[in-house]
C-alpha positions in Angstrom: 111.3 103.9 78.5 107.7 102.9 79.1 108.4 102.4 82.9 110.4 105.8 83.1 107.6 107.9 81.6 105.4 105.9 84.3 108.0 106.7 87.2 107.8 110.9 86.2 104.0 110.6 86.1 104.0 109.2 89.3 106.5 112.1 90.6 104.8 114.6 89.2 101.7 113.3 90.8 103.3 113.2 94.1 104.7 116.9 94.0 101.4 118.6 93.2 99.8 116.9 95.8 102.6 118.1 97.9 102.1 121.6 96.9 98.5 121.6 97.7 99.1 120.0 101.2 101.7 122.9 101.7 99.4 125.3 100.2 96.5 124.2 102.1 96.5 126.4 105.3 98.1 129.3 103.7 95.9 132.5 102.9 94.7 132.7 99.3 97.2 135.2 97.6 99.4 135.9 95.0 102.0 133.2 96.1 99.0 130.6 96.8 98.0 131.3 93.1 101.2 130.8 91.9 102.0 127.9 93.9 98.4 126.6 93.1 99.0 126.9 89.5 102.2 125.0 89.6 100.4 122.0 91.1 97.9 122.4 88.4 101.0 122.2 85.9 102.5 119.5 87.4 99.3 117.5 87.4 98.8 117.9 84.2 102.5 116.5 82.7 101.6 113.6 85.1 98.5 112.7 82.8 100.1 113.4 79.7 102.9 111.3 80.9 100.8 108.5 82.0 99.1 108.6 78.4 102.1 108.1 76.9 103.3 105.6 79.2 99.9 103.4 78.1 101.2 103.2 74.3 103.3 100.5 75.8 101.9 99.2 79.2 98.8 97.6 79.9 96.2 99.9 81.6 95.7 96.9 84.4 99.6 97.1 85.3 99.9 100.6 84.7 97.2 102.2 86.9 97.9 99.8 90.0 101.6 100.8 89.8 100.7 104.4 89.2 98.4 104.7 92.4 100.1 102.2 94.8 103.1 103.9 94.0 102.1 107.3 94.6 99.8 106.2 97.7 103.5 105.1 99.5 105.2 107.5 98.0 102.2 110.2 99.8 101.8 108.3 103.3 105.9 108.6 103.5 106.1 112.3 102.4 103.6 112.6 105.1 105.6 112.0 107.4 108.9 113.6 106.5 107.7 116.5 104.9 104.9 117.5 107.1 104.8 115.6 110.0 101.9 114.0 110.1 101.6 110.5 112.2 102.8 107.6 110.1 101.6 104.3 111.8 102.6 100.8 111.4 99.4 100.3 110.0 100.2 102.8 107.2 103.4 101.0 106.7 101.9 97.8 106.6 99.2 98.9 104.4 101.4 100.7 102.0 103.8 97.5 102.1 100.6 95.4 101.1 100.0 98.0 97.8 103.7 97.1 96.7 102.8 93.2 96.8 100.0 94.0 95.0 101.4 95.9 92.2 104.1 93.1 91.8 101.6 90.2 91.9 99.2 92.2 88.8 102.8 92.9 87.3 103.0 88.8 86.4 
């Protein structure tokens, strides 16, 4: 369970940032608003959730999963979702994140 509350966090995470890269060259409105606010929502369940992930994971595995997941997770939604460039230096850097969570996992 601890690992699945961890997982949402990092989704919601993810899609607020995703609605405030789509919202970002839109005028200010009623739908920016709305579609502001429901980044705002979503970035708050991902803290609650990552608060209740804690009561069982250790903050030093926890946080580097958290933010090298959702750092991949960002540079590839990048590039599908709003197609910006996505290097092989992205790649390899996002790659090198992944090790990195899985070597502070041991």
């Amino acid at each position: 369970m601890r690992y699945t509350l961890l997982a949402f966090a990092v989704a919601f995470n993810v899609a607020g940032y995703a609605i405030f890269k789509f919202i970002s060259a839109k005028p200010h409105g009623l739908a920016w608003a709305g579609l502001f606010s429901c980044g705002l929502a979503l970035g708050a369940l991902n803290v609650f959730l990552f608060t209740l992930a804690l009561r069982e994971l250790k903050l030093a595995v926890a946080y580097p999963a958290f933010a090298g997941t959702s750092i991949t997770l960002i540079v590839l939604l990048s590039g599908w979702f709003f197609n910006e460039k996505v290097t092989a230096t992205n790649v390899a850097g996002a790659v090198l994140v992944v090790l990195g969570i899985v070597l502070l996992s041991k």
